[in-house]
KOLGU-4560 file (N, C-alpha, C; in nm, 3 decimals, padded with zeros to 5 digits):
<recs>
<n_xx: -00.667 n_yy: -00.801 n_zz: 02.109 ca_xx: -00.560 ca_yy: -00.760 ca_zz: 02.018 c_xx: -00.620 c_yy: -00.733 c_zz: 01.881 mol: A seq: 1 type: UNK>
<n_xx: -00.590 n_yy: -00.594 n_zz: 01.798 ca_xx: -00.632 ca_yy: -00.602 ca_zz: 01.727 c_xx: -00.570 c_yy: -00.649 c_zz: 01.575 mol: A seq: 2 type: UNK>
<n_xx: -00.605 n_yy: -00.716 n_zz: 01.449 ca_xx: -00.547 ca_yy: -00.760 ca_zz: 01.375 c_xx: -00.567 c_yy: -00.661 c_zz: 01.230 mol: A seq: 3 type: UNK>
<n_xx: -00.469 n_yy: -00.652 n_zz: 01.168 ca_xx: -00.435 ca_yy: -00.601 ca_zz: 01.069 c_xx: -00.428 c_yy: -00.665 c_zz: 00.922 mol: A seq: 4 type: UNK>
<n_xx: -00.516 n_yy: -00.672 n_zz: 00.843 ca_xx: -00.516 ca_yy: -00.726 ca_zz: 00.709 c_xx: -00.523 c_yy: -00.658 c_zz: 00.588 mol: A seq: 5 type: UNK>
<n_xx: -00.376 n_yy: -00.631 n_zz: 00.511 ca_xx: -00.333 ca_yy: -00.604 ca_zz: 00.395 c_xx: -00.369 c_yy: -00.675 c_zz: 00.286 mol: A seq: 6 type: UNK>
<n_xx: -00.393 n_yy: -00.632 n_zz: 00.188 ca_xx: -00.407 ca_yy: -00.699 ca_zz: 00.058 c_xx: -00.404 c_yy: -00.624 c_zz: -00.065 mol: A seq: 7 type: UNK>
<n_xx: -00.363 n_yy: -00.609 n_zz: -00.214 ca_xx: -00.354 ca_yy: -00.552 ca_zz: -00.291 c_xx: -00.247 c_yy: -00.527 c_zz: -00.360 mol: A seq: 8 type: UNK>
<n_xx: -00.142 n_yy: -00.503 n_zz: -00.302 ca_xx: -00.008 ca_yy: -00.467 ca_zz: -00.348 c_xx: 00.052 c_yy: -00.528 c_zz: -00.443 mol: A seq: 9 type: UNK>
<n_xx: 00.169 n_yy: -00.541 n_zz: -00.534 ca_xx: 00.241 ca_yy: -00.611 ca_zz: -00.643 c_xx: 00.295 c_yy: -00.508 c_zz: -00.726 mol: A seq: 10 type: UNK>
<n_xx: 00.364 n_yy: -00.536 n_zz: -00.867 ca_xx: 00.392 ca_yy: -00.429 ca_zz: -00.959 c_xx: 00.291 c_yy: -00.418 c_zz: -01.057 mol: A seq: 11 type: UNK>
<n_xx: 00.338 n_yy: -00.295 n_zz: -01.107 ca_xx: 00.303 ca_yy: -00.220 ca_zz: -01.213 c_xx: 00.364 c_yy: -00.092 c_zz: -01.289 mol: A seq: 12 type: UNK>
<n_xx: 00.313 n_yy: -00.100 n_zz: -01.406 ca_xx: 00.374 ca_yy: -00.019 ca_zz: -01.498 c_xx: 00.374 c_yy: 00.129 c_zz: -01.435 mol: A seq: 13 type: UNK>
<n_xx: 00.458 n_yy: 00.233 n_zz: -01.483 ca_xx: 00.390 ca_yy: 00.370 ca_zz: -01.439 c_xx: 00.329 c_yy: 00.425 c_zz: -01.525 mol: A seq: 14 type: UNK>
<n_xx: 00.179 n_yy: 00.509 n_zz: -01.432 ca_xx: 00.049 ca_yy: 00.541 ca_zz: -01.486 c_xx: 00.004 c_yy: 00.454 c_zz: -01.491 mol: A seq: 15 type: UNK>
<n_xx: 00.000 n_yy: 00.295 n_zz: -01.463 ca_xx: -00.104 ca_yy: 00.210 ca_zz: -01.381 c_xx: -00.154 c_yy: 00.289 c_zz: -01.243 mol: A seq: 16 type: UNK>
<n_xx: -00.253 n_yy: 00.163 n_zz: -01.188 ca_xx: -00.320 ca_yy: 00.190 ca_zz: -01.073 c_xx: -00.294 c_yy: 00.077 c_zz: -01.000 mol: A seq: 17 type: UNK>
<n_xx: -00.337 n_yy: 00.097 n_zz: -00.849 ca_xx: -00.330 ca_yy: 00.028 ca_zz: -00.813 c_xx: -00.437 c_yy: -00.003 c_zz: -00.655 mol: A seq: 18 type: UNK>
<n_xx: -00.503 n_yy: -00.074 n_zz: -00.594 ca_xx: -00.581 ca_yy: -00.054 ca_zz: -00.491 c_xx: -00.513 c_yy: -00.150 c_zz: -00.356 mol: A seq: 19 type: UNK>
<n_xx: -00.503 n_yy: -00.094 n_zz: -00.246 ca_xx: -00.464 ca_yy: -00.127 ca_zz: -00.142 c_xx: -00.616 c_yy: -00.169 c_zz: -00.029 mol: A seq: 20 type: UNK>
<n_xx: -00.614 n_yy: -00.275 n_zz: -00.001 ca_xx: -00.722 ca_yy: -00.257 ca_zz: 00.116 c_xx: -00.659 c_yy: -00.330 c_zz: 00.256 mol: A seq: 21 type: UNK>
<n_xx: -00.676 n_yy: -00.253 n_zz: 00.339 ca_xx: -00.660 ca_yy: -00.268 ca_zz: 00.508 c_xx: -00.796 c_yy: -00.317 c_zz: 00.590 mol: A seq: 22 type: UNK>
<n_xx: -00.764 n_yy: -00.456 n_zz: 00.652 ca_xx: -00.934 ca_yy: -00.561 ca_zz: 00.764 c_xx: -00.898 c_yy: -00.524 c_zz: 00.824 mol: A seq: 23 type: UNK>
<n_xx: -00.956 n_yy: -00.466 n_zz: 00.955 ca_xx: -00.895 ca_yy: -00.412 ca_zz: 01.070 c_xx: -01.003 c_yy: -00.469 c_zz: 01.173 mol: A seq: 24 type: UNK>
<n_xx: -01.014 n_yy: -00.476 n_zz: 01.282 ca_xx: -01.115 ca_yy: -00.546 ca_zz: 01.378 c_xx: -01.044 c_yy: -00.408 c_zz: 01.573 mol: A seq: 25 type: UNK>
<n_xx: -01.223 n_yy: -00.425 n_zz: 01.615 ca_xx: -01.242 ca_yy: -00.340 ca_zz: 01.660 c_xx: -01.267 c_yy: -00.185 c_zz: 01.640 mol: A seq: 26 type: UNK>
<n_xx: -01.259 n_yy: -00.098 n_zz: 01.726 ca_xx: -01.339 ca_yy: 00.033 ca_zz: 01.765 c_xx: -01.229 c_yy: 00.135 c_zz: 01.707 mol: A seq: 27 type: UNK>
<n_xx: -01.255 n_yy: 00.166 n_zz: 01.588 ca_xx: -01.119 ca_yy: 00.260 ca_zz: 01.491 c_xx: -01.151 c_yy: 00.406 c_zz: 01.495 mol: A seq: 28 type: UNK>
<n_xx: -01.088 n_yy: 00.497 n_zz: 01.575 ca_xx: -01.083 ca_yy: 00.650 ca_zz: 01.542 c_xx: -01.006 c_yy: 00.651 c_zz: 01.414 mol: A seq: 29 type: UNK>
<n_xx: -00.934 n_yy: 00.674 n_zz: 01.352 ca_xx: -00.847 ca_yy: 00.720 ca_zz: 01.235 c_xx: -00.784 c_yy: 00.554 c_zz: 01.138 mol: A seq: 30 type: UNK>
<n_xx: -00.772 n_yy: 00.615 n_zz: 01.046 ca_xx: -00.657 ca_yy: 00.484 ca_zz: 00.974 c_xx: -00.618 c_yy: 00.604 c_zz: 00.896 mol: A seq: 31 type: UNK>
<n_xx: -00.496 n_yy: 00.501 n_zz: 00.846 ca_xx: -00.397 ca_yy: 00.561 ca_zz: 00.763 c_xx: -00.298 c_yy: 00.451 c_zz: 00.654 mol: A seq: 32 type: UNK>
<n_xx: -00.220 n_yy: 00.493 n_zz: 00.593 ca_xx: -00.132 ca_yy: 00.460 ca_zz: 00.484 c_xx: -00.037 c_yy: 00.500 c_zz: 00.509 mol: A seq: 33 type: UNK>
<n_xx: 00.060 n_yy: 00.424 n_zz: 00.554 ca_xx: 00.221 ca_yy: 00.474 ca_zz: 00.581 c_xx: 00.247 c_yy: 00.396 c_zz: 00.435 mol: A seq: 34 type: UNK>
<n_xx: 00.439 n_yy: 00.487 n_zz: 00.391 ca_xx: 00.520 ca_yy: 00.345 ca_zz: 00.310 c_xx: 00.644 c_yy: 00.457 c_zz: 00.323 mol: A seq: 35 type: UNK>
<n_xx: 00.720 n_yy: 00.342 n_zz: 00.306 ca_xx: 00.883 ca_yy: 00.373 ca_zz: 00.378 c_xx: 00.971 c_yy: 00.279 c_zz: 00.181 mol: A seq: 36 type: UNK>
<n_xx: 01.037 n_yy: 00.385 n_zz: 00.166 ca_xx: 01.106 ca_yy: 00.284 ca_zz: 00.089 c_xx: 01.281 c_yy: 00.342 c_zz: 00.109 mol: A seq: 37 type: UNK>
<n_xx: 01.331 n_yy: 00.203 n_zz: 00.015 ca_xx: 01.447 ca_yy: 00.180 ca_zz: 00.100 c_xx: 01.528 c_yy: 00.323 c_zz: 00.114 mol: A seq: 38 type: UNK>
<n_xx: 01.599 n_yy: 00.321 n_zz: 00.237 ca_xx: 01.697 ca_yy: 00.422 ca_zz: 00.232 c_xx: 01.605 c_yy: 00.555 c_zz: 00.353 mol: A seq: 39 type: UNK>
<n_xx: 01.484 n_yy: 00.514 n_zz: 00.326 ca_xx: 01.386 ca_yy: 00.645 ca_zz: 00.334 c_xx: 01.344 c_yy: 00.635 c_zz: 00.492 mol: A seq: 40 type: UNK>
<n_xx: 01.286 n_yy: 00.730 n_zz: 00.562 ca_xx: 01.182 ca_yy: 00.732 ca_zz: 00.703 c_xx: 01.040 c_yy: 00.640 c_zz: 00.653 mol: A seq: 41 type: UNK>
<n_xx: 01.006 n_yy: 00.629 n_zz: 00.714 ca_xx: 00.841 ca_yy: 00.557 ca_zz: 00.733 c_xx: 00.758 c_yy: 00.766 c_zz: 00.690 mol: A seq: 42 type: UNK>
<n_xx: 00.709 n_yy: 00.775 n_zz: 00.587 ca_xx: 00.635 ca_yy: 00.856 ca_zz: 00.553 c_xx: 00.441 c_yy: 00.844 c_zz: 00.573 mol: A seq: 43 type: UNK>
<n_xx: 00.355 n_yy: 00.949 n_zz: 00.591 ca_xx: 00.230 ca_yy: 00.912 ca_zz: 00.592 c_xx: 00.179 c_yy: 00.942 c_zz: 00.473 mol: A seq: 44 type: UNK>
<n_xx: 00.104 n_yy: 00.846 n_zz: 00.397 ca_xx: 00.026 ca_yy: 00.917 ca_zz: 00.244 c_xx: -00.054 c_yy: 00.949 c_zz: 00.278 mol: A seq: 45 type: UNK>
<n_xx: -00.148 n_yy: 00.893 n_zz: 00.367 ca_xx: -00.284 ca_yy: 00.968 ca_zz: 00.331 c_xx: -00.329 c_yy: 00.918 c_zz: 00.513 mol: A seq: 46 type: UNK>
<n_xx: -00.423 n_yy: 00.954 n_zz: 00.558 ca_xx: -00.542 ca_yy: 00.957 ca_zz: 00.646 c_xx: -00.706 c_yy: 00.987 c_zz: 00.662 mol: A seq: 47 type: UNK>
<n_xx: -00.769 n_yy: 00.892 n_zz: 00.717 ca_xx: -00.862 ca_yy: 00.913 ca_zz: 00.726 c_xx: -00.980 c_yy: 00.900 c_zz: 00.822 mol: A seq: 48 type: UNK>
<n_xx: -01.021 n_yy: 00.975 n_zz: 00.903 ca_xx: -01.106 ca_yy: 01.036 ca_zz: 01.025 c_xx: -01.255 c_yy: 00.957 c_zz: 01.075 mol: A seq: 49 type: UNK>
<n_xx: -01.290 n_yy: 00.880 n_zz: 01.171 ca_xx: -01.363 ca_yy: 00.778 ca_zz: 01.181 c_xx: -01.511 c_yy: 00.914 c_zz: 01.125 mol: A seq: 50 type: UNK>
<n_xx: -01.497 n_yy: 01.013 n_zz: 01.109 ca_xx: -01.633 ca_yy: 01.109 ca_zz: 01.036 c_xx: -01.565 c_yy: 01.153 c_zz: 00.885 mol: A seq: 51 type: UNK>
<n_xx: -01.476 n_yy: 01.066 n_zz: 00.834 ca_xx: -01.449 ca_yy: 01.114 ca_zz: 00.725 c_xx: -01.354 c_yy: 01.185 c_zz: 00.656 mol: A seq: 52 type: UNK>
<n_xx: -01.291 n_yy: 01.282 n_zz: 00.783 ca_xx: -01.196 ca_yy: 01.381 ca_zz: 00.717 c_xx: -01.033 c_yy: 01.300 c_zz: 00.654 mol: A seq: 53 type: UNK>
<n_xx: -01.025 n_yy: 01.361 n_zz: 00.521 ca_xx: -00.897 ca_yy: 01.354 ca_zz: 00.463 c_xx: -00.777 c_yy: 01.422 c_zz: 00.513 mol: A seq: 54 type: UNK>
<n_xx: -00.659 n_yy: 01.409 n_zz: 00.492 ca_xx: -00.515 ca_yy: 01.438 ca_zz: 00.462 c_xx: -00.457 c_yy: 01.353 c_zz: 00.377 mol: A seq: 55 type: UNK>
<n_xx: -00.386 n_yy: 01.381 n_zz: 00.274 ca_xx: -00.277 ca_yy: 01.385 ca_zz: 00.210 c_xx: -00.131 c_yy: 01.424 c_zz: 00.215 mol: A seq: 56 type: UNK>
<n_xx: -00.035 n_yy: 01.349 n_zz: 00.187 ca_xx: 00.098 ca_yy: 01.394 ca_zz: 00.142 c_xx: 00.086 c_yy: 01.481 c_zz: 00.027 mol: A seq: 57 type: UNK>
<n_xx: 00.170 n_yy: 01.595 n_zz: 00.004 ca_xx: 00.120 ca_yy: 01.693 ca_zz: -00.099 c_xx: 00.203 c_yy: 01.556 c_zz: -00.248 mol: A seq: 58 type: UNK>
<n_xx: 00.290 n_yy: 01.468 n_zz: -00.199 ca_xx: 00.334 ca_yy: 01.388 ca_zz: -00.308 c_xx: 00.239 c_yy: 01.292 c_zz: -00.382 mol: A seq: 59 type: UNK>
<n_xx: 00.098 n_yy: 01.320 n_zz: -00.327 ca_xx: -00.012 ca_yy: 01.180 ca_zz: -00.373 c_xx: -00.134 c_yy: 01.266 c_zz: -00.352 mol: A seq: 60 type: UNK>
<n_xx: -00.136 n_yy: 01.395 n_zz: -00.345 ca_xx: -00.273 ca_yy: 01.463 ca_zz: -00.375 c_xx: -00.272 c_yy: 01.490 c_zz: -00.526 mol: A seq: 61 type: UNK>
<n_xx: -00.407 n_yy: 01.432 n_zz: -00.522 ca_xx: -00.500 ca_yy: 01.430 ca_zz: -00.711 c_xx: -00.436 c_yy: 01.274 c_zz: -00.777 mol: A seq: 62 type: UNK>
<n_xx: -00.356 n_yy: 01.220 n_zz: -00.710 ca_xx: -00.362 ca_yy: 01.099 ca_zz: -00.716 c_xx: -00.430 c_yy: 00.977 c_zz: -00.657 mol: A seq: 63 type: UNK>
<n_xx: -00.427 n_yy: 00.970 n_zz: -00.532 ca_xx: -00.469 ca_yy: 00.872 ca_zz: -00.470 c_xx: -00.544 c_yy: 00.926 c_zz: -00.390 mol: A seq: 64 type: UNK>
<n_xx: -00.643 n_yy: 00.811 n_zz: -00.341 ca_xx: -00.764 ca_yy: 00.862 ca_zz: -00.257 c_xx: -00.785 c_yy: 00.767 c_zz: -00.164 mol: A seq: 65 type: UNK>
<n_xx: -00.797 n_yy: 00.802 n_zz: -00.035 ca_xx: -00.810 ca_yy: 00.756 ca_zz: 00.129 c_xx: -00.983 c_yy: 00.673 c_zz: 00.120 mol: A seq: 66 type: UNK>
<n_xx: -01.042 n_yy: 00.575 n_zz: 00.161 ca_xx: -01.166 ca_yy: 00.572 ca_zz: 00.199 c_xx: -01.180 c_yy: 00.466 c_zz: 00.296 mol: A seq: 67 type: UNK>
<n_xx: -01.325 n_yy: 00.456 n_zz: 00.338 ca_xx: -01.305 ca_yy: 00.322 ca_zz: 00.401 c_xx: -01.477 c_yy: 00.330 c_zz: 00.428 mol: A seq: 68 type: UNK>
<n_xx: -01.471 n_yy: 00.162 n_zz: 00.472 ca_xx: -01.614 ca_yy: 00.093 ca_zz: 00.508 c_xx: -01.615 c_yy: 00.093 c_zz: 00.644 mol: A seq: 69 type: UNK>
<n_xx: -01.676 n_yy: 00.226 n_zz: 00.734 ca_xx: -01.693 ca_yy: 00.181 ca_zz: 00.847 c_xx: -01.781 c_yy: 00.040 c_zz: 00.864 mol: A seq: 70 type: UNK>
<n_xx: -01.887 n_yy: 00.026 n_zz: 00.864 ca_xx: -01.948 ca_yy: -00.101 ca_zz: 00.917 c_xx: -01.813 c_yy: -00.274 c_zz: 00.913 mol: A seq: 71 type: UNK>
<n_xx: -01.744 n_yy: -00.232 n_zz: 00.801 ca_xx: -01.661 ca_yy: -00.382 ca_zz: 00.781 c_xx: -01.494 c_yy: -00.287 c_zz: 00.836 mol: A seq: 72 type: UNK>
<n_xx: -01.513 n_yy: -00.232 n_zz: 00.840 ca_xx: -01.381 ca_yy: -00.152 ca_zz: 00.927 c_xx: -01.258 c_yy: -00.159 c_zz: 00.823 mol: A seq: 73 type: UNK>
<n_xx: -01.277 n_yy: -00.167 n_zz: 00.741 ca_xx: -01.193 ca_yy: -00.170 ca_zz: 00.609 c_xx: -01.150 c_yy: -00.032 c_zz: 00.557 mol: A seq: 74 type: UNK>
<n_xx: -01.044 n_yy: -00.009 n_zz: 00.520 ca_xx: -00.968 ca_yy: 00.108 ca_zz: 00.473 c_xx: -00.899 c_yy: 00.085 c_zz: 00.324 mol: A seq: 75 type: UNK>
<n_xx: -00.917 n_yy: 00.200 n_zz: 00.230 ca_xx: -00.874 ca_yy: 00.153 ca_zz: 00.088 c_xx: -00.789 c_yy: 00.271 c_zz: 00.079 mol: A seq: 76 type: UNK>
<n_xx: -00.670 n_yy: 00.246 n_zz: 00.017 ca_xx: -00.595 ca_yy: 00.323 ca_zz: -00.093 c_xx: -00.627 c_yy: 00.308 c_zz: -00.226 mol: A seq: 77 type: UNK>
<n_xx: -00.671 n_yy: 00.392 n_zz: -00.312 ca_xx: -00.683 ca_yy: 00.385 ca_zz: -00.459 c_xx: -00.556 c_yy: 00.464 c_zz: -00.524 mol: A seq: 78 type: UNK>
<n_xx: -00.481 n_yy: 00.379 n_zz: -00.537 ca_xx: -00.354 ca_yy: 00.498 ca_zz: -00.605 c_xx: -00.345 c_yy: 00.451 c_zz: -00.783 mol: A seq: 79 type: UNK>
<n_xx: -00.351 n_yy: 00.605 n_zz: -00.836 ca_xx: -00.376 ca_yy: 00.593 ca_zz: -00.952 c_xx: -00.212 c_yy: 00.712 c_zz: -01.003 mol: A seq: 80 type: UNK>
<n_xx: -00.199 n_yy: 00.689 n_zz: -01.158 ca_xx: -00.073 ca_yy: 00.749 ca_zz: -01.220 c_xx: -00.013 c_yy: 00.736 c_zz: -01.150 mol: A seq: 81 type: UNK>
<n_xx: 00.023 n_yy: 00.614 n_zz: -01.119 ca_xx: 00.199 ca_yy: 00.564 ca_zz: -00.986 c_xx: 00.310 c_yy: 00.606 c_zz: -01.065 mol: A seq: 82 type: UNK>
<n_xx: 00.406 n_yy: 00.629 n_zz: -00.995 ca_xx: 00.504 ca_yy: 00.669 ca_zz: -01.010 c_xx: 00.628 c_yy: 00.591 c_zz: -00.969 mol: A seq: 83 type: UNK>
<n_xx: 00.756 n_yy: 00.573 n_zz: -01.064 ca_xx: 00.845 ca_yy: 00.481 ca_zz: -00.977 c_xx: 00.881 c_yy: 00.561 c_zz: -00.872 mol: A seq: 84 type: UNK>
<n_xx: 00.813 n_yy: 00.639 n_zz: -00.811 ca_xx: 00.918 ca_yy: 00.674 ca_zz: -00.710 c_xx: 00.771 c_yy: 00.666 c_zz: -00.564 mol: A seq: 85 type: UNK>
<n_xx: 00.680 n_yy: 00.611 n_zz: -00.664 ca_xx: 00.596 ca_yy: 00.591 ca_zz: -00.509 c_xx: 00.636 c_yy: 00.423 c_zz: -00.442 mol: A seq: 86 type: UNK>
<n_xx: 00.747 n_yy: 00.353 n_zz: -00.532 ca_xx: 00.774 ca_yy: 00.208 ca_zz: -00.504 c_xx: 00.806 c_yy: 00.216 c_zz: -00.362 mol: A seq: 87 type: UNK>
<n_xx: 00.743 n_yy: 00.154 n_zz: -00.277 ca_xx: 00.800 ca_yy: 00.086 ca_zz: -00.158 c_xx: 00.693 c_yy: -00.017 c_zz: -00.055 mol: A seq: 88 type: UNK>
<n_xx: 00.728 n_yy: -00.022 n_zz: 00.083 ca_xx: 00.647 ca_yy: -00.090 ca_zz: 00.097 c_xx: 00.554 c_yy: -00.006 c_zz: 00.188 mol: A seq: 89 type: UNK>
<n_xx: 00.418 n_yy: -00.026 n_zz: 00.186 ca_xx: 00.310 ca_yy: 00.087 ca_zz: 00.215 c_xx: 00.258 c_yy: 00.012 c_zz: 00.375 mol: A seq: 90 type: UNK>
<n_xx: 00.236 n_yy: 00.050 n_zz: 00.467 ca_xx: 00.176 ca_yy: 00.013 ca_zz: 00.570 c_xx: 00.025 c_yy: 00.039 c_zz: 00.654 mol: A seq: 91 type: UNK>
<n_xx: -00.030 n_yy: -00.047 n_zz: 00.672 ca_xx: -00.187 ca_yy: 00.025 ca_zz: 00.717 c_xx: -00.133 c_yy: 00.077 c_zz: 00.871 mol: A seq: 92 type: UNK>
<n_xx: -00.196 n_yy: 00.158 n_zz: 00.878 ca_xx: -00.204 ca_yy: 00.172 ca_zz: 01.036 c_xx: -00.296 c_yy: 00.259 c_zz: 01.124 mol: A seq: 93 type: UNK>
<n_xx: -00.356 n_yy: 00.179 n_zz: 01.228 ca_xx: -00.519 ca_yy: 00.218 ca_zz: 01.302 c_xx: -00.482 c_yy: 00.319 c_zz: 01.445 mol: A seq: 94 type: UNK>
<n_xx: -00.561 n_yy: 00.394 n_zz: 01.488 ca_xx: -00.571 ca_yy: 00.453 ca_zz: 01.578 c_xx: -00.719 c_yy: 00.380 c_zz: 01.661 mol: A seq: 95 type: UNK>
<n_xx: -00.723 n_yy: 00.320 n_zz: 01.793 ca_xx: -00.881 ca_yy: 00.297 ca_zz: 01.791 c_xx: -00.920 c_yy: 00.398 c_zz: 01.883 mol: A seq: 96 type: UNK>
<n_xx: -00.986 n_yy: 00.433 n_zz: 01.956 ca_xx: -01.082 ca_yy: 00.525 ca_zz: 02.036 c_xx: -01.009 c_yy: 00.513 c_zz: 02.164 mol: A seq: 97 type: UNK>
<n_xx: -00.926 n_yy: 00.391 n_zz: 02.182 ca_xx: -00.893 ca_yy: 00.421 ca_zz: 02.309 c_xx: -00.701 c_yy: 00.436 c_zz: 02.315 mol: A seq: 98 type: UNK>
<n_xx: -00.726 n_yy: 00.471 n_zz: 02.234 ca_xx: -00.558 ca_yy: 00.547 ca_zz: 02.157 c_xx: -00.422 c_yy: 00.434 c_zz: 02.179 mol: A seq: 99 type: UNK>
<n_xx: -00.498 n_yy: 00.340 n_zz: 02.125 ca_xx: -00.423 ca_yy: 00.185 ca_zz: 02.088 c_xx: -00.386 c_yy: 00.235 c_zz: 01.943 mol: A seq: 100 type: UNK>
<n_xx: -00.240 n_yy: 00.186 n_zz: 01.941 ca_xx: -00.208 ca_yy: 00.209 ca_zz: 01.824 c_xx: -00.162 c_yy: 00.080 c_zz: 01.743 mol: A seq: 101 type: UNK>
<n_xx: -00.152 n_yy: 00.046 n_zz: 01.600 ca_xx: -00.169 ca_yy: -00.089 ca_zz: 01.541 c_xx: -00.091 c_yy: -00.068 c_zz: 01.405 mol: A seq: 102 type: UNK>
<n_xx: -00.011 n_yy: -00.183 n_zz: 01.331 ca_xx: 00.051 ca_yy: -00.127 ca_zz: 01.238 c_xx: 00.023 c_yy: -00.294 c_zz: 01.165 mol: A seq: 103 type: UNK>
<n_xx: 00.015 n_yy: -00.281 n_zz: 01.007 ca_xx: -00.016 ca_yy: -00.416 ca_zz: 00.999 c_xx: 00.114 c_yy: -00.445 c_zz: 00.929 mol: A seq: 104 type: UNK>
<n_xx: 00.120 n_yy: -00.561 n_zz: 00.844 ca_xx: 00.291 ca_yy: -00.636 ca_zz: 00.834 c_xx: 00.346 c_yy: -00.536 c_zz: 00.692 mol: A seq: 105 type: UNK>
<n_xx: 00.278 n_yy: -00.451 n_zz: 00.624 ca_xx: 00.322 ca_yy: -00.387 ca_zz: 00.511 c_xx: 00.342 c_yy: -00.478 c_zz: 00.394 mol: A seq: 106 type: UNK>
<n_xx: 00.293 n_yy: -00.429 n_zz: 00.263 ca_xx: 00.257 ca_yy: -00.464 ca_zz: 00.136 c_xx: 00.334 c_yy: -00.416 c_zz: 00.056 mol: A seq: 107 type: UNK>
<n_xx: 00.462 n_yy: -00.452 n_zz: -00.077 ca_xx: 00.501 ca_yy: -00.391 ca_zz: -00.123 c_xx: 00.458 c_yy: -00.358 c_zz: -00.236 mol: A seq: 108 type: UNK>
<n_xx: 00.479 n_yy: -00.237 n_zz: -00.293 ca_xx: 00.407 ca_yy: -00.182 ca_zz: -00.458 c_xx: 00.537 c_yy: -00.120 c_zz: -00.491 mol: A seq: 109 type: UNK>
<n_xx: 00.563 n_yy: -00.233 n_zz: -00.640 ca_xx: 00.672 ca_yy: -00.173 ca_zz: -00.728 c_xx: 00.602 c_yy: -00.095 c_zz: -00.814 mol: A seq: 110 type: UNK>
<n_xx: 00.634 n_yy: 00.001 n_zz: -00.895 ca_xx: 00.599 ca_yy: 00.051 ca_zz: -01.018 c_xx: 00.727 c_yy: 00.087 c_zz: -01.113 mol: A seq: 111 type: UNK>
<n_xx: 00.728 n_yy: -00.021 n_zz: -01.235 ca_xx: 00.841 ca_yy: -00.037 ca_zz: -01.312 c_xx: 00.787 c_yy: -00.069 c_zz: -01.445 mol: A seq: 112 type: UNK>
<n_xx: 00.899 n_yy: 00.009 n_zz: -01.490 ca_xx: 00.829 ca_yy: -00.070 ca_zz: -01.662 c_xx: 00.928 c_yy: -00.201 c_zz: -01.707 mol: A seq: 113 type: UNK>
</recs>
């Protein structure tokens, strides 16, 4: 079973920053950044490709940036100039190679003044 570890999230002002990191364990094709806030669908911000490749939501391109540590299997959100309207709660979620899919418990990020 694979396990999912969030960390980073809390408030902040807007035009703060903020960094999200996802522990993930086992054999990962893709990760990603979901966040759903209230009222809303489960949306994807960003993705990123066990060789690297990006996607973006066009709502968080030139803002935030996808990366990750293959060897420690770790996945980062860097979200920078937040916006109150990026407030909700953000979710990691893994694809592994053998098309197991994994969602971890979700982190919330206010941005309020």
């Amino acid at each position: 079973q694979v396990q999912l570890v969030e960390s980073g999230g809390g408030l902040v002002q807007p035009g703060g920053s903020l960094r999200l990191s996802c522990a993930a364990s086992g054999s990962i094709d893709y990760m990603d950044w979901y966040r759903q806030a209230p009222g809303n669908q489960r949306e994807l911000v960003a993705r990123i490709t066990s060789s690297g490749n990006q996607n973006y939501a066009d709502s968080v391109k030139g803002r935030f940036t996808i990366s990750r540590d293959n060897p420690k299997n770790t996945v980062f959100l860097q979200m920078n100039s937040l916006k109150p309207e990026d407030t909700a709660v953000y979710y990691c979620h893994i694809r592994t190679i053998n098309w197991n899919e994994y969602w971890g418990q979700g982190i919330q990020v206010t941005v309020s003044s």
